[in-house]
C-alpha positions in Angstrom: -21.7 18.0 -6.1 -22.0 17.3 -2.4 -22.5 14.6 -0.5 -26.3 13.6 0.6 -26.8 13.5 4.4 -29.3 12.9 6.7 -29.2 15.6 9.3 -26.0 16.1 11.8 -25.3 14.4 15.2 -23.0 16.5 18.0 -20.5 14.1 19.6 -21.8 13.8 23.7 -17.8 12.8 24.7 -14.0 12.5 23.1 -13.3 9.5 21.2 -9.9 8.3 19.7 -10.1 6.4 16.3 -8.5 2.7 16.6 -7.8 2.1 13.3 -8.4 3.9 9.5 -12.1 3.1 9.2 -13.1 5.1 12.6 -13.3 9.0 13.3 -11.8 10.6 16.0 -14.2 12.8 17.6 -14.2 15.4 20.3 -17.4 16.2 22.6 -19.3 18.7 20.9 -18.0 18.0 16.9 -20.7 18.2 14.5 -21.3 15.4 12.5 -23.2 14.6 8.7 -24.5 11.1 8.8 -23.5 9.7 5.9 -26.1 6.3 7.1 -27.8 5.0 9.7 -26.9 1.1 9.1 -23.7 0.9 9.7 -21.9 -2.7 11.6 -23.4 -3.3 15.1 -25.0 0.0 15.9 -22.7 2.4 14.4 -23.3 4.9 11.8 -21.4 6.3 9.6 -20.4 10.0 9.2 -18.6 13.0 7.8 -16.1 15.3 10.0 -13.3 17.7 9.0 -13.6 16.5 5.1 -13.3 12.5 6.7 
């Protein structure tokens, strides 16, 4: 089946993952929000199959 998420987020600017457990993004990637509590703020999401 597919993955349950809770709505999309579009990236606002470029960022470069620093290590295996971060997404690289570029401004206006679409994102599925996998969760919303993820460590110190961040959430954690879905791009290109990732």
């Amino acid at each position: 089946g597919s993955t349950k998420y809770f709505g999309t987020a579009k990236a606002r600017y470029d960022f470069c993952a620093r290590d295996r457990s971060e997404l690289s993004l570029k401004e206006g990637d679409i994102i599925k929000i996998l969760n919303k509590k993820g460590q110190q703020g961040w959430w954690r999401g879905e791009i290109y199959g990732r």
